[in-house]
C-alpha positions as CSV (number, residue, x, y, z in Angstrom):
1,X,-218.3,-82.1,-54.1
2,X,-218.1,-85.7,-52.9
3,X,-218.4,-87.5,-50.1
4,X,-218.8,-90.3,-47.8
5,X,-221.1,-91.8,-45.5
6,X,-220.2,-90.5,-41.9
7,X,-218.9,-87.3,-43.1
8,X,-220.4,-83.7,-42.0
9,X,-222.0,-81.6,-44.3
10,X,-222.1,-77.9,-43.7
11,X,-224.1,-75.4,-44.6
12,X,-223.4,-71.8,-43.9
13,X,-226.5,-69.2,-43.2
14,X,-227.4,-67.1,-45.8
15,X,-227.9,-64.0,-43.3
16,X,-225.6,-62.2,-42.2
17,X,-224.5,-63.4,-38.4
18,X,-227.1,-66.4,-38.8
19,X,-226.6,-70.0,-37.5
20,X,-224.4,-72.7,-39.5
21,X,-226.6,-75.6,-40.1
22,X,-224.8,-78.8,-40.2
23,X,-226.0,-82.7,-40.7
24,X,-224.3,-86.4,-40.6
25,X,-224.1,-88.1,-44.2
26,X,-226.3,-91.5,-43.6
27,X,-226.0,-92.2,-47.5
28,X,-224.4,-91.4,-50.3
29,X,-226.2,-93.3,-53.8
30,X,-224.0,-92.7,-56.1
31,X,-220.1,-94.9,-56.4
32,X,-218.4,-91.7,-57.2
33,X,-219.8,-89.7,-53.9
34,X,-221.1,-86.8,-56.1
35,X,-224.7,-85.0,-54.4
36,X,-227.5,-85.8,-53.3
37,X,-227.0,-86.9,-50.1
38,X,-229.2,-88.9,-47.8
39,X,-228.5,-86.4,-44.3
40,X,-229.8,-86.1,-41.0
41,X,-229.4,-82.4,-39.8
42,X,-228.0,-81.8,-36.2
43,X,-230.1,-79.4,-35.2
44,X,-233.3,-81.3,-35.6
45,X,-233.0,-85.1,-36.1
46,X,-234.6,-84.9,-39.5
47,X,-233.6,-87.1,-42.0
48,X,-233.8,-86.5,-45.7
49,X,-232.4,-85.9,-49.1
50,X,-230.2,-83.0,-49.5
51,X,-228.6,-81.3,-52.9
52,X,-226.2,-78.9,-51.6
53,X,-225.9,-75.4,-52.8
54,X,-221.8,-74.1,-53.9
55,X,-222.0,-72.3,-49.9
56,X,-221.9,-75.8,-48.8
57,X,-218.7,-78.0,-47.3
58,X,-218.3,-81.5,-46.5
59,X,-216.3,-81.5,-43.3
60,X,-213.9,-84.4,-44.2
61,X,-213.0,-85.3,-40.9
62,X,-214.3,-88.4,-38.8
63,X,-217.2,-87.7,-36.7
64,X,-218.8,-90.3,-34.3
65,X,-222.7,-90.7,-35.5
66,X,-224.8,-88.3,-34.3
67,X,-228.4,-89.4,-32.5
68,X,-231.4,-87.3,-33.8
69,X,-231.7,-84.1,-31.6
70,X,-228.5,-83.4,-31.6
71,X,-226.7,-85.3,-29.0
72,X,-223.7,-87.8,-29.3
Protein backbone atom coordinates (compact mmCIF):
# COMPACT_ATOMS: atom_id res chain seq x y z
CA UNK A 1 0.00 0.00 0.00
CA UNK A 2 1.31 3.53 -0.44
CA UNK A 3 0.21 6.74 -0.45
CA UNK A 4 0.08 10.37 -0.46
CA UNK A 5 -0.80 13.16 1.64
CA UNK A 6 -4.49 14.24 0.57
CA UNK A 7 -5.46 10.90 -0.44
CA UNK A 8 -8.55 8.89 1.22
CA UNK A 9 -8.05 5.96 3.12
CA UNK A 10 -10.78 3.45 3.48
CA UNK A 11 -11.62 1.03 5.70
CA UNK A 12 -14.36 -1.37 5.24
CA UNK A 13 -16.57 -2.71 8.39
CA UNK A 14 -15.77 -5.89 9.65
CA UNK A 15 -19.67 -6.77 10.21
CA UNK A 16 -21.63 -7.65 7.91
CA UNK A 17 -23.82 -4.53 6.51
CA UNK A 18 -21.75 -2.19 8.96
CA UNK A 19 -20.53 1.44 8.15
CA UNK A 20 -17.28 2.05 5.88
CA UNK A 21 -15.05 4.21 7.89
CA UNK A 22 -13.04 6.51 5.90
CA UNK A 23 -10.21 9.42 6.87
CA UNK A 24 -8.03 12.25 4.92
CA UNK A 25 -4.11 11.30 4.81
CA UNK A 26 -2.58 14.53 6.67
CA UNK A 27 0.93 12.68 6.61
CA UNK A 28 2.72 10.18 5.21
CA UNK A 29 6.62 9.69 7.14
CA UNK A 30 8.05 7.66 5.12
CA UNK A 31 9.70 8.86 1.14
CA UNK A 32 8.34 5.67 -0.32
CA UNK A 33 4.55 6.31 1.05
CA UNK A 34 4.47 2.81 2.59
CA UNK A 35 2.00 2.68 6.24
CA UNK A 36 1.61 4.28 8.90
CA UNK A 37 -0.21 7.04 8.14
CA UNK A 38 -0.85 10.21 10.03
CA UNK A 39 -5.09 10.35 9.31
CA UNK A 40 -7.99 12.21 10.43
CA UNK A 41 -11.17 10.04 10.22
CA UNK A 42 -14.39 11.60 8.59
CA UNK A 43 -16.65 10.48 10.77
CA UNK A 44 -15.17 12.06 13.86
CA UNK A 45 -12.40 14.69 13.35
CA UNK A 46 -9.86 12.64 15.15
CA UNK A 47 -6.56 12.77 14.19
CA UNK A 48 -3.98 10.02 14.65
CA UNK A 49 -1.67 7.41 13.49
CA UNK A 50 -3.06 4.63 11.51
CA UNK A 51 -1.49 1.12 10.25
CA UNK A 52 -3.99 -0.22 7.94
CA UNK A 53 -5.15 -3.79 7.96
CA UNK A 54 -5.02 -5.86 4.04
CA UNK A 55 -9.32 -4.78 4.18
CA UNK A 56 -8.06 -1.33 3.74
CA UNK A 57 -7.84 0.99 0.28
CA UNK A 58 -6.36 4.21 -0.43
CA UNK A 59 -8.80 5.93 -2.56
CA UNK A 60 -6.34 7.43 -5.09
CA UNK A 61 -8.37 10.14 -6.25
CA UNK A 62 -8.14 13.97 -5.33
CA UNK A 63 -10.22 14.91 -2.51
CA UNK A 64 -10.62 18.59 -1.22
CA UNK A 65 -9.36 18.57 2.70
CA UNK A 66 -11.79 17.61 4.89
CA UNK A 67 -12.59 19.91 8.23
CA UNK A 68 -12.83 17.71 11.45
CA UNK A 69 -16.60 16.61 11.88
CA UNK A 70 -16.99 15.74 8.74
CA UNK A 71 -17.92 18.64 6.59
CA UNK A 72 -16.07 20.09 3.54
Amino acid sequence: MHARKGERLVVPSRTLGGPVRDAEIIGVPHDDGSPPYRVRWSDTGHEGLFFPGPDAWVDHEEHPPTAPGGSR
